[in-house]
N, C-alpha and C positions, 0 to 999 in steps of 0.2 A: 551579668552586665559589667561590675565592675573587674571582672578578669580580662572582658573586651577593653575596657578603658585604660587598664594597668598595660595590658600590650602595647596600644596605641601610642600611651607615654613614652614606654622605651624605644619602641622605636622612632618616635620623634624626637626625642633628645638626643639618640643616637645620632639620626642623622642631620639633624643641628650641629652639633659639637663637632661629627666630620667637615659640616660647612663652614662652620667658624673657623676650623683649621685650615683650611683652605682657603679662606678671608683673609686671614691674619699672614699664611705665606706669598698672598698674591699682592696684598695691601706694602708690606713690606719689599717685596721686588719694584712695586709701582716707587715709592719712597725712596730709594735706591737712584731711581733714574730720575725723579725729580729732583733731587738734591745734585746728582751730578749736571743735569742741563743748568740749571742754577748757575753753577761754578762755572759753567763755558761761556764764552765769548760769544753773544749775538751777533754775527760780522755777516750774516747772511740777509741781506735789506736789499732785495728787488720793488721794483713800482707795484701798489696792493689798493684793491679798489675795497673799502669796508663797506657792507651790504645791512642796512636796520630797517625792516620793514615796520610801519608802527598801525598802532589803529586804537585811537584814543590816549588820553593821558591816567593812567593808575598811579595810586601811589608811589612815589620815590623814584616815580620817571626823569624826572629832573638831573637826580644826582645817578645814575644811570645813564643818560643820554653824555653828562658833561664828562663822566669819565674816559670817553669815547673821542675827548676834545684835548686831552690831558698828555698825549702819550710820549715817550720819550724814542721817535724813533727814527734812524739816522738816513734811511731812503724817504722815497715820495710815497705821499697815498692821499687818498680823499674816501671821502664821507660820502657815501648815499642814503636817504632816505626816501620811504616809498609810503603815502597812504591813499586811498581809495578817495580823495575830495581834498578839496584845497582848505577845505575849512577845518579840516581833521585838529581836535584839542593837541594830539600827541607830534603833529607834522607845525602845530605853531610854535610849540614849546622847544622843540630841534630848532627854530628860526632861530627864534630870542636867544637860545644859548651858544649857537656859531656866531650869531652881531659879539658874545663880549670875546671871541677866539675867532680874529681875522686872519689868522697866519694859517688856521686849518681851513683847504678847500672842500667845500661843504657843498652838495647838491642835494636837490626839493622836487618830488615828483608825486604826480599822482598818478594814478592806476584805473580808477572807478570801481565799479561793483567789481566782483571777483569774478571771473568765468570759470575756474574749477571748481570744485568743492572744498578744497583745501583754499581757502585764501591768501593764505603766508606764502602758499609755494606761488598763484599767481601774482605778490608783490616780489616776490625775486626774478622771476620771469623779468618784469617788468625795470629792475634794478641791474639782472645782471646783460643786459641787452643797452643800457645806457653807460652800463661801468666804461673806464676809459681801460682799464689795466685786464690784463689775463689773469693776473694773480686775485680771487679772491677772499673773504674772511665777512662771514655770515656770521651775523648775532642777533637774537631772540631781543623787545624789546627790555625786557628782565635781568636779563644780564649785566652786569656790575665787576666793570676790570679795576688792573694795578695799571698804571704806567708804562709798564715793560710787558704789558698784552700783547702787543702787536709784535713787535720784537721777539717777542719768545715764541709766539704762536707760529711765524712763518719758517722759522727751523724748519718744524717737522716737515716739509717739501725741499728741504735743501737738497735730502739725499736722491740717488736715482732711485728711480722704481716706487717715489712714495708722489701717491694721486689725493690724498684723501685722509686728513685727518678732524679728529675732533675733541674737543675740553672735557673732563668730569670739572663735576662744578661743586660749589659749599652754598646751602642755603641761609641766605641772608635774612633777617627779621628784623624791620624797624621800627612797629608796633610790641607794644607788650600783649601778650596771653598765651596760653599754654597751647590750644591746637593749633595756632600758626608755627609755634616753635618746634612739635610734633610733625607738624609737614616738611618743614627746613630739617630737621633730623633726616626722616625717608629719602629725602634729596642727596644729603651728604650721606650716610652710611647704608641704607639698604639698596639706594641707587649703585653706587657705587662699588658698592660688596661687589654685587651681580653684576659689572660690565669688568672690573678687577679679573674676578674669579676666569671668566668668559675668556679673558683676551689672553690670562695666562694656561690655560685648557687646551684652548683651540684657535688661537687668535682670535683677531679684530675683524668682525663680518659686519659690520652695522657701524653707523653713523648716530652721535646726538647733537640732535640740531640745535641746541645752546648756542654755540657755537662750530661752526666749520670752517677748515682752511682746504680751499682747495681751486683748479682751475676751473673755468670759464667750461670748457666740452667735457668737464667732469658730467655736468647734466644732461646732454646729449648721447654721453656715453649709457647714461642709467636709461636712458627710454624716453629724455626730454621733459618740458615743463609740464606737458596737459596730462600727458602721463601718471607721471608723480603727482599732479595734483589732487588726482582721482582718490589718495589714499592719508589715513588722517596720519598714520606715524611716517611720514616722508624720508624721514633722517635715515629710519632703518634701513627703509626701501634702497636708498638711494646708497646707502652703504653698502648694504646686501648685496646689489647687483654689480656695483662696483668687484666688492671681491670674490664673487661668483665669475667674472667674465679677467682673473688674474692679475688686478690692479691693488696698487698697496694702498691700505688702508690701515690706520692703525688709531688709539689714542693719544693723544698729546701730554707732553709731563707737563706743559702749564695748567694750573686749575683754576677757574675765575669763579666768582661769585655769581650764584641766581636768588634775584631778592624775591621771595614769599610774600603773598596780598592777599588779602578774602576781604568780601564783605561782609562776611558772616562766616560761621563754623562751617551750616550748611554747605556751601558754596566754596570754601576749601577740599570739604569730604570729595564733593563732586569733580572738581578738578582730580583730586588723587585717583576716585574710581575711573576717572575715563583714560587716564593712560595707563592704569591697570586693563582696561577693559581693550587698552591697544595695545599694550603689551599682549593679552592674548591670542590678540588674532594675529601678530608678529609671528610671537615663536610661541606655538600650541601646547608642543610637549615643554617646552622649556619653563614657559609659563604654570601649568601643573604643577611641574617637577619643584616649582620656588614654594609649594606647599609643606614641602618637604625642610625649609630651609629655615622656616623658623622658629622660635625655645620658647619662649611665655606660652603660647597655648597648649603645648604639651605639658609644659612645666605643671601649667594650671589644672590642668585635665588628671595628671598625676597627683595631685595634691591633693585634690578633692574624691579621687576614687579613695586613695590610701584612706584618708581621711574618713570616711565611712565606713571601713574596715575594721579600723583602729588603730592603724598603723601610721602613727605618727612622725617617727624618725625618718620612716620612708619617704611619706608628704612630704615630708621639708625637705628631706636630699631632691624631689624632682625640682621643688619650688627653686630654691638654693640654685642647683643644677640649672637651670635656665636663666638666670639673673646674671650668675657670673658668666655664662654664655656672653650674655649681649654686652654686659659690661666691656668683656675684654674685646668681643667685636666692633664696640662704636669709640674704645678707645684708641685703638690701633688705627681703624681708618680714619678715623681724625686727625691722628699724627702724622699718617703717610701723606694725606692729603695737605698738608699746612696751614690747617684751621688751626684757630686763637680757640685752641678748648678749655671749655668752663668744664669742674664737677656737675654743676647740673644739668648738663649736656649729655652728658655720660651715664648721670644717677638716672635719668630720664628715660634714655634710650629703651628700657625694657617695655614700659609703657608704649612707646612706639612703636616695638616690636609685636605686641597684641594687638595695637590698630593696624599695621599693617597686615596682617594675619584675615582679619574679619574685612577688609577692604578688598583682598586676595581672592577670599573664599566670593563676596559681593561681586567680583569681575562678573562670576557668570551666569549673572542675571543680563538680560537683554543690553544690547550693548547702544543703548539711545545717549545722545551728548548733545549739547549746543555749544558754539563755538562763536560768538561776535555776533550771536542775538539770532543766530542760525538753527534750527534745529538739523539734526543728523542721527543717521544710523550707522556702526559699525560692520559691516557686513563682514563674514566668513573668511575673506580672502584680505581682511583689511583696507578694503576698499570703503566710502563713502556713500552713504546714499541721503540726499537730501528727503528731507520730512517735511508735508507739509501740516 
């Protein structure tokens, strides 16, 4: 048994440490191009309709919504927001914060109950059908920009042939405690590792709906609103068929912030299992394959067989071996990305590494989720099926 365990090890630190090499050269290419869009001249400012669906008010909504009010940008654009009732906490709190910013034009809409299963997608529906502009830029309520968001974000459509781009993001904490800051880590570096690694492989097939920049018949082109609605990871979908049917699609060198909430631990975990558990009906093999990707669990599995054996020095080189793994993975994409990194951000990260691991291996237990007090199933195909 523990000769099965000692294989297991090597070959998962192996192919760890191939992964992290692979992180660290895509993480660094990303870096590259962020720092030079940086240098460039924003001088590309067409009319941009900004798209916020909302649906209640969560913590740190406030300073999230106002950043969106803040922007430094040299064309026109306006504000929509979309929520299902006039009475909506998160559709009042948008009011009061455009009355102290009258120079921004700011529009207020409601929607109702949702008719798809996906609700987000029917308040864009509903958003980008009263937009004034073609030019769109979709943001998640969560989402936490700089000033120069909008501006840097509509680049990415300057050139021809580009239909479709989208943000990595740095997770935000404005609570203290260690599993919200464990979720913001997965956001920033193991998120990102994996769409890095992806896009420098095989390009950019998928979309993350953080944020999106892109036009008006982009949606139309993917299969429409009822469509997409049908399905809980929409961004992917709607990337996916994008650059399935030859439309450029790519990531964006600007990175914005998405700020982290729970109301509890519980209730964090569950939000990370159900976009693991979309992530696997996404991409099946791909999803697997990320089993393969991570070092503390092999590390540990190593340690504890050697361990038993007697073989001490070994233990430690697996343990050792996966620690500086992640180390140097969550330091690198911190830096390509332009997060303010702390050491314990860093120190941390292996820990996060083992949660995410056991979060991984959890996808593929039944894929049930609720969603805005909704229950749901993930179905096979990534489609939705509501629960009653």
């Amino acid at each position: 048994m523990n000769s099965v365990a000692f294989d297991i090890a090597v070959v998962g630190i192996a192919t760890s440490t191939t992964y992290c090499a692979l992180v660290v050269r895509a993480a660094l290419r990303f870096n590259r191009r962020r720092t030079g869009a940086e240098a460039t001249p924003a001088d590309f400012a067409p009319p941009v309709s900004m798209l916020k669906p909302l649906h209640g008010a969560e913590p740190g909504l406030a300073s999230n919504l106002e950043s969106f009010f803040l922007q430094h940008y040299a064309g026109e654009y306006e504000i929509l927001f979309c929520a299902r009732h006039e009475d909506d906490a998160g559709l009042a709190l948008a009011r009061s914060i455009a009355a102290r910013h009258p120079s921004v034009n700011a529009h207020f809409l409601t929607c109702g109950e949702p008719q798809f299963p996906n609700p987000k997608m029917y308040s864009l529906a509903a958003l980008t059908a009263a937009a004034t502009h073609d030019l769109l830029v979709t943001s998640d309520a969560d989402a936490r920009v700089a000033p120069d968001y909008l501006a840097r974000c509509v680049q990415e459509l300057a050139h021809p042939g580009a239909d479709l781009a989208s943000c990595l993001y740095i997770g935000i904490v404005d609570e203290p405690g260690l599993p919200l800051r464990l979720d913001a880590l997965g956001k920033s570096v193991e998120m990102s590792s994996g769409v890095l690694v992806a896009d420098m492989l095989s390009g950019t097939d998928f979309a993350l709906g953080v944020t999106m920049i892109l036009r008006k018949q982009a949606f139309a082109e993917a299969g429409g609103f009822a469509d997409l609605g049908n399905f809980w990871a929409e961004d992917f979908v709607l990337g996916n068929r994008l650059a399935s049917s030859g439309k450029g699609v790519a990531v964006a060198s600007h990175v914005i912030g998405l700020v982290v909430t729970a109301d509890s631990v519980a209730h964090s975990l569950r939000n990370q299992l159900r976009w693991a558990q979309s992530t696997r009906r996404s991409r099946p093999w791909g999803h697997f394959g990320t089993g393969l990707t991570f070092a503390m669990p092999f590390g540990v599995l190593g340690f504890f067989a050697e361990v038993l054996r007697g073989h001490w020095a070994l233990a430690s080189f697996f343990l050792v071996a996966a620690i500086v793994n992640r180390l140097v993975q969550a330091s690198v994409v911190l830096h390509a990305l332009g997060a303010k990194r702390t050491a314990k951000d860093v120190l941390i990260y292996p820990l996060r590494d083992l949660l995410g691991s056991l979060i991984w291996l959890a996808s593929y237990l039944p894929a049930d989720t609720r969603y805005h007090g909704t229950a749901f199933r993930i179905m096979p195909d990534g489609r939705l099926s509501k629960q009653s």
